[in-house]
MARMARKE-675896 format. One record per atom (N, C-alpha, C, O): residue in three letters; x, y, z. Coordinates in steps of 0.1 Angstrom, whole numbers, plus 5000, padded with zeros to 4 digits. Layout:
! MARMARKE-675896
ALAXYZ...
This chain:
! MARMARKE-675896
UNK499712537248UNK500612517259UNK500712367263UNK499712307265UNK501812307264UNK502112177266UNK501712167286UNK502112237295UNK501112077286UNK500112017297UNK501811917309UNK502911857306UNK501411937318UNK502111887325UNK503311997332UNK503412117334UNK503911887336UNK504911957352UNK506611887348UNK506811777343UNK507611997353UNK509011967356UNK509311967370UNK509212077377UNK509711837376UNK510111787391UNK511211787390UNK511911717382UNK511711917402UNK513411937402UNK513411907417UNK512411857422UNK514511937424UNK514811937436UNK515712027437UNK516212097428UNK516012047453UNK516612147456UNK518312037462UNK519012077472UNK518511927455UNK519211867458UNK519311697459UNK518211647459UNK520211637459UNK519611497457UNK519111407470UNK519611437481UNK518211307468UNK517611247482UNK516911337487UNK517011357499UNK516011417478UNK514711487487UNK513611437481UNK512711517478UNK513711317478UNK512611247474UNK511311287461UNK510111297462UNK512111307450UNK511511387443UNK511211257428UNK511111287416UNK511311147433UNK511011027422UNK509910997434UNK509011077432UNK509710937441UNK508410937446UNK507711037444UNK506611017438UNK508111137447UNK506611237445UNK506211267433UNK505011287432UNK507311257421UNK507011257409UNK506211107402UNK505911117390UNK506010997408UNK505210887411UNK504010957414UNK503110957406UNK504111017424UNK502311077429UNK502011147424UNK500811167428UNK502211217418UNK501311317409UNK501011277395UNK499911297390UNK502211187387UNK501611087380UNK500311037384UNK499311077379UNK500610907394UNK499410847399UNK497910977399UNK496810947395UNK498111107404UNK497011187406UNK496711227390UNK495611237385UNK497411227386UNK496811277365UNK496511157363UNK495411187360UNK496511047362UNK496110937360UNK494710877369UNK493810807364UNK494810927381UNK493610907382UNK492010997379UNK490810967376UNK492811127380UNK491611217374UNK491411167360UNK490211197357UNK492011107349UNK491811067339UNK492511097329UNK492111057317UNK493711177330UNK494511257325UNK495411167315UNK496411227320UNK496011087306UNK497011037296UNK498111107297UNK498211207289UNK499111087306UNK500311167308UNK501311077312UNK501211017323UNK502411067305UNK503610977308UNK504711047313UNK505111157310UNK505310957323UNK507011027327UNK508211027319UNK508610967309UNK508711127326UNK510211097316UNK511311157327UNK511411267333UNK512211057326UNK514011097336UNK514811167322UNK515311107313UNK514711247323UNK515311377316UNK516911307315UNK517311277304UNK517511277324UNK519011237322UNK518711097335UNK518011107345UNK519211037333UNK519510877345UNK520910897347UNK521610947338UNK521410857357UNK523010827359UNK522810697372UNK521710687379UNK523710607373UNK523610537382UNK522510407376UNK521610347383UNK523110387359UNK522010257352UNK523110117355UNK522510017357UNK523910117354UNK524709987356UNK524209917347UNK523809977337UNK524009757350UNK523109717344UNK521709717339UNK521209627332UNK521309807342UNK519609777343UNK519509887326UNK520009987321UNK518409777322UNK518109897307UNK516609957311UNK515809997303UNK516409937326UNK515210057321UNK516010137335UNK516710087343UNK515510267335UNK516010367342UNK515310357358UNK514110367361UNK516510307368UNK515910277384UNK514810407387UNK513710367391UNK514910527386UNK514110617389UNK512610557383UNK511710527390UNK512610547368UNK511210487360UNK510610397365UNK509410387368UNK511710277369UNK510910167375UNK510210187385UNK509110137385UNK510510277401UNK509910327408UNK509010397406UNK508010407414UNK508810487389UNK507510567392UNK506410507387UNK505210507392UNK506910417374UNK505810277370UNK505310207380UNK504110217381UNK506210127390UNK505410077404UNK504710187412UNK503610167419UNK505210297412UNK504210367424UNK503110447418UNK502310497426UNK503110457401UNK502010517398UNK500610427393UNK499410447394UNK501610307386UNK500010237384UNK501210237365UNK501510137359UNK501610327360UNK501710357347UNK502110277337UNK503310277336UNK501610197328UNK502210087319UNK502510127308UNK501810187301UNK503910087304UNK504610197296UNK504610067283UNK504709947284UNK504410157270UNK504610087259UNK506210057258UNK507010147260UNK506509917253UNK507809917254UNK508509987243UNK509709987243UNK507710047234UNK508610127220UNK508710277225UNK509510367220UNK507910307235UNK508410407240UNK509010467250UNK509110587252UNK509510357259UNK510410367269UNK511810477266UNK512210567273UNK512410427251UNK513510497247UNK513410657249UNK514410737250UNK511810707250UNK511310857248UNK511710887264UNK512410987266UNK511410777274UNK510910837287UNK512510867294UNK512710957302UNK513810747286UNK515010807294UNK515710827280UNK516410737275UNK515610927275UNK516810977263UNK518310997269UNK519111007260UNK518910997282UNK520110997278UNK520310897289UNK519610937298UNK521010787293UNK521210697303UNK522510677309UNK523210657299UNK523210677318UNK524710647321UNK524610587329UNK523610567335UNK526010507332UNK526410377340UNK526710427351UNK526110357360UNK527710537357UNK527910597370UNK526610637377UNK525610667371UNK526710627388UNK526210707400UNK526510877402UNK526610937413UNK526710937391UNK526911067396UNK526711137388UNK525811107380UNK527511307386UNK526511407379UNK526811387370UNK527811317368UNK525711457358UNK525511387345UNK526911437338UNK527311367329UNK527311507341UNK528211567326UNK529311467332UNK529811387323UNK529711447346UNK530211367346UNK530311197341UNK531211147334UNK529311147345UNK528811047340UNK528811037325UNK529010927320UNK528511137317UNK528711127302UNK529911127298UNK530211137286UNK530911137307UNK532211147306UNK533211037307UNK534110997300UNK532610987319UNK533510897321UNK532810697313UNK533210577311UNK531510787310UNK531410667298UNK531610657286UNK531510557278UNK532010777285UNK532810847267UNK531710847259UNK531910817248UNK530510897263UNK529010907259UNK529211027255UNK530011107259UNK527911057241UNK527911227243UNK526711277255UNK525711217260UNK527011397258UNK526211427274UNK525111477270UNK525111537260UNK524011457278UNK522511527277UNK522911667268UNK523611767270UNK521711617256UNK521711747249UNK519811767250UNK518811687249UNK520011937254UNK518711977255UNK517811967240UNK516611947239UNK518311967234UNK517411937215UNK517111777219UNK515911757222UNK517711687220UNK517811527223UNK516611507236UNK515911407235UNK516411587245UNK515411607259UNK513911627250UNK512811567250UNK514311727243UNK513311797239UNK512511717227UNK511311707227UNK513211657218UNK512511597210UNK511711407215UNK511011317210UNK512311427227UNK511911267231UNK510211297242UNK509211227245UNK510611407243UNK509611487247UNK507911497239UNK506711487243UNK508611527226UNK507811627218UNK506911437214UNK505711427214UNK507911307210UNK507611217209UNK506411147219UNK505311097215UNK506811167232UNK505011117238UNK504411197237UNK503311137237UNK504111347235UNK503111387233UNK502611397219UNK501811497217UNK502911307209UNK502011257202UNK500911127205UNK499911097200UNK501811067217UNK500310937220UNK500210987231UNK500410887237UNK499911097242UNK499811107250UNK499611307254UNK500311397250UNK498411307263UNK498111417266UNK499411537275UNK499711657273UNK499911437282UNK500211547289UNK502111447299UNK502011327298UNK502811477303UNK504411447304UNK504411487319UNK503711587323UNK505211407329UNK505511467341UNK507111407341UNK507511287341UNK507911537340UNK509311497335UNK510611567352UNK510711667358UNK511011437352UNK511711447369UNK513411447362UNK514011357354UNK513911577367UNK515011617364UNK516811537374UNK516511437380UNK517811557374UNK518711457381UNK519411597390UNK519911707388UNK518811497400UNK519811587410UNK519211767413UNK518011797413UNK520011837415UNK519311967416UNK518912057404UNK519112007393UNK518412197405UNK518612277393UNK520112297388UNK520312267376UNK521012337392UNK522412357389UNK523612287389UNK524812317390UNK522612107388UNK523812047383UNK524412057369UNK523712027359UNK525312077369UNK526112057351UNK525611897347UNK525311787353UNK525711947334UNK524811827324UNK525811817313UNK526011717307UNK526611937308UNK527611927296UNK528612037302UNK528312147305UNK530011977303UNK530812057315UNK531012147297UNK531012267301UNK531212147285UNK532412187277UNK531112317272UNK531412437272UNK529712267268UNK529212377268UNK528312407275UNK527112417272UNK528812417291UNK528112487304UNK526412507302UNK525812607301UNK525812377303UNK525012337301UNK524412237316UNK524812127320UNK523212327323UNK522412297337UNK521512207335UNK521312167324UNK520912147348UNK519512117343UNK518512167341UNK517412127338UNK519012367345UNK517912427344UNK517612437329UNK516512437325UNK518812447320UNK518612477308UNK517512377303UNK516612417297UNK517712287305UNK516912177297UNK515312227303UNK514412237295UNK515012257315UNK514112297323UNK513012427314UNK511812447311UNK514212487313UNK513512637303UNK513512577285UNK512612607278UNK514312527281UNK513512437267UNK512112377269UNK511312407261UNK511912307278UNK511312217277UNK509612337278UNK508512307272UNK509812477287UNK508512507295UNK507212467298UNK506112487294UNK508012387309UNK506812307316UNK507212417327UNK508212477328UNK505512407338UNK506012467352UNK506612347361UNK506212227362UNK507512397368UNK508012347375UNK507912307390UNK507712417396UNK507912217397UNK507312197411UNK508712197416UNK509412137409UNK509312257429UNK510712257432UNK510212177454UNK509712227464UNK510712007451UNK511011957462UNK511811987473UNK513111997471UNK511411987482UNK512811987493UNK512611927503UNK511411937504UNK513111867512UNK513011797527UNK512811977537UNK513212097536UNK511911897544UNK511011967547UNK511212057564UNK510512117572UNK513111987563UNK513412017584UNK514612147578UNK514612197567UNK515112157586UNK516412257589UNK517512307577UNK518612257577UNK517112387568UNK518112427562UNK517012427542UNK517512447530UNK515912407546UNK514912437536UNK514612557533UNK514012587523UNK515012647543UNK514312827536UNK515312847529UNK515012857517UNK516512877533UNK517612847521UNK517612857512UNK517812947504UNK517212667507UNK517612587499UNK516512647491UNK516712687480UNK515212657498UNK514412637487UNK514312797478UNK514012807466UNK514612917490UNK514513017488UNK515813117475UNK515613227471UNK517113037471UNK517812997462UNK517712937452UNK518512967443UNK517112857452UNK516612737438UNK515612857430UNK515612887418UNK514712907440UNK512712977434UNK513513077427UNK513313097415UNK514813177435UNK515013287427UNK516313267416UNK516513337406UNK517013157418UNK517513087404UNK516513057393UNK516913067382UNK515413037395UNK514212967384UNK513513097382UNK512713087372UNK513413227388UNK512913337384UNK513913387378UNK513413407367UNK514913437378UNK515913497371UNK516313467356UNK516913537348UNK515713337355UNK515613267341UNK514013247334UNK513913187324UNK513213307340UNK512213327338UNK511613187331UNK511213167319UNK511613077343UNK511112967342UNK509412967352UNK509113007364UNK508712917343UNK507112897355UNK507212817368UNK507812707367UNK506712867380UNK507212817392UNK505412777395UNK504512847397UNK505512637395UNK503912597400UNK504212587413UNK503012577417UNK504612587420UNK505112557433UNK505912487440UNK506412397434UNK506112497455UNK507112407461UNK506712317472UNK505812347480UNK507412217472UNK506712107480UNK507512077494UNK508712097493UNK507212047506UNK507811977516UNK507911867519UNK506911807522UNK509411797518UNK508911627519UNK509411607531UNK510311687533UNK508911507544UNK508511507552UNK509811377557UNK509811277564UNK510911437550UNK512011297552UNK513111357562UNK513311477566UNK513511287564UNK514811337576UNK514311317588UNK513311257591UNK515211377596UNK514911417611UNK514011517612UNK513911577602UNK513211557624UNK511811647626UNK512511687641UNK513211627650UNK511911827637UNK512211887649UNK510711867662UNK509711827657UNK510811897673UNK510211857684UNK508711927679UNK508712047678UNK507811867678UNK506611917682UNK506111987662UNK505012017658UNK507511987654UNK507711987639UNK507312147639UNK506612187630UNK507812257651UNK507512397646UNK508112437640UNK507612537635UNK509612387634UNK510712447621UNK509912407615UNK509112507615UNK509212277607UNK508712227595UNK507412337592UNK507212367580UNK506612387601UNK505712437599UNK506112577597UNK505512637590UNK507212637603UNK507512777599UNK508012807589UNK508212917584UNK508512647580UNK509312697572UNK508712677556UNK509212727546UNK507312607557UNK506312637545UNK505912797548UNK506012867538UNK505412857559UNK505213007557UNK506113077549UNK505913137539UNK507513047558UNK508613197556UNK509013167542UNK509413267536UNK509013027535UNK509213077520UNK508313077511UNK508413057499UNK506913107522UNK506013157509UNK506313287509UNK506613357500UNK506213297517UNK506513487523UNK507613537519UNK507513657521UNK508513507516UNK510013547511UNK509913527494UNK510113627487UNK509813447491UNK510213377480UNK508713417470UNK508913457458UNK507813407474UNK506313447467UNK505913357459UNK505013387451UNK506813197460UNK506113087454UNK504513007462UNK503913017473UNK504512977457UNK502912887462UNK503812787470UNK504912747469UNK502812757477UNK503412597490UNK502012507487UNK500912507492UNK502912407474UNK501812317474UNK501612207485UNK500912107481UNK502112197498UNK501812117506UNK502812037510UNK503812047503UNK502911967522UNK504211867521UNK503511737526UNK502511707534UNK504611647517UNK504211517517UNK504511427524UNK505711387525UNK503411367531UNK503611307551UNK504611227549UNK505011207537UNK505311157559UNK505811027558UNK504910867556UNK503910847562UNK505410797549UNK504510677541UNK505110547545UNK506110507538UNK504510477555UNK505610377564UNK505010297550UNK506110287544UNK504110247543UNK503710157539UNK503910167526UNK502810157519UNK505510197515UNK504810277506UNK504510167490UNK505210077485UNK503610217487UNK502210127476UNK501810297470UNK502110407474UNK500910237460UNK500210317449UNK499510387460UNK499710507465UNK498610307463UNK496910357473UNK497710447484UNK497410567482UNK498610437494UNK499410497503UNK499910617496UNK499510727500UNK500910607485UNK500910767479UNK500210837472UNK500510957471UNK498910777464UNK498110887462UNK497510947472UNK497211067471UNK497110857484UNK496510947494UNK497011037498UNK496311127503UNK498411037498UNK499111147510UNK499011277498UNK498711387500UNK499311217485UNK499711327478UNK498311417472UNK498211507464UNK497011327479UNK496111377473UNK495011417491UNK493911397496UNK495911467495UNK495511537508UNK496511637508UNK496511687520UNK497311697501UNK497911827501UNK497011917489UNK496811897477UNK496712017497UNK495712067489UNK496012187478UNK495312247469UNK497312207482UNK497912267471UNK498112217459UNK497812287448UNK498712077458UNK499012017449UNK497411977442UNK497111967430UNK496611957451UNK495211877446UNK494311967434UNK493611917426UNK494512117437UNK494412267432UNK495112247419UNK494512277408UNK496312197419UNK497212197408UNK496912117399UNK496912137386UNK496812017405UNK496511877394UNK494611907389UNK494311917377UNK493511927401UNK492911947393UNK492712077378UNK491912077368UNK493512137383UNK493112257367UNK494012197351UNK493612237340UNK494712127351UNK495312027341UNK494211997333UNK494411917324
């Protein structure tokens, strides 16, 4: 069984390239050889390494061989937007799941174990002509999957829609996270009812939600992410 985790979100800006940083940073510190990978980038302009990678390299500690960088972002686009789009309007061919999978299969020859952060939500289109998600690439790949969401008003939903999209396709659900971004409700009793009600609905695990991080550094997000004790469960059995 291939070692490691697929970081989706339940949407974009729920902070799921930082967290996918800290759990890096946590397999790496338990001692683990596990490199990242942006499944699809959009929004590269100029830059040839992938803005998502650069943040998880800085926030994980991770020093990436430069011959294998090409592994970590196999398909890259110049737009800011969804991929099929973006492969479109760069006259690119678009994220192909065999192309995900073999860049894939490539670090885990120098390397134990992959934490691969997907674009945007599960049900973004990635190839509008053959209706192709990012779940699809998601269930090639079978890794379990950790499903992010912001963690205030409109998370039972979100997240409770994504778990039973990812069971319906009979993808592994390691669990779901609360990120601790947005506005908070008074005294944070939505935030706290709403890790219950979709464990209880939905029958995923609640690996914890991740505090807010005024100061954010390596040392600052492993802590936070290594004081959710769900996730800490998770990473240690790896």
């Amino acid at each position: 069984m291939r070692k490691g985790f697929f970081v989706t979100a339940t949407g974009t800006d729920a902070g799921k390239t930082v967290f996918t940083a800290g759990v890096l940073a946590m397999l790496l510190e338990k001692g683990v050889d596990a490199a990242p990978v942006k499944a699809v980038q959009t929004g590269m302009e100029n830059s040839k390494i992938s803005p998502d990678l650069k943040v998880i390299f800085s926030l994980s500690g991770f020093k990436p061989a430069e011959k294998e960088i090409g592994f970590m972002q196999p398909f890259t686009y110049l737009k800011p937007c969804s991929p099929h789009l973006a492969a479109e309007l760069d006259n690119k061919r678009p994220a192909a799941v065999d192309g995900i999978e073999k860049a894939v299969e490539k670090l885990y020859k120098s390397h134990e174990a992959v934490v691969v952060e997907g674009a945007g939500g599960l049900l973004v289109p990635v190839d509008r002509k053959k209706r192709i998600y990012m779940a699809d690439i998601i269930k090639a790949l079978d890794l379990p999957v950790i499903l992010v969401s912001p963690s205030g008003l409109g998370a039972v939903s979100s997240c409770c829609l994504n778990i039973e999209a990812l069971k319906s396709r009979g993808i592994k659900i390691a669990g779901f996270v609360l990120n601790d971004i947005g506005p908070k409700s008074r005294d944070g009793y939505i935030e706290k009812d709403n890790a219950r009600v979709i464990r209880e609905f939905s029958g995923a695990g609640y690996l914890g939600t991740l505090a807010r991080i005024k100061n954010m550094n390596r040392k600052n997000l492993l802590k936070a992410c290594s004081s959710m004790d769900g996730l800490k469960k998770l990473i240690d059995g790896v």
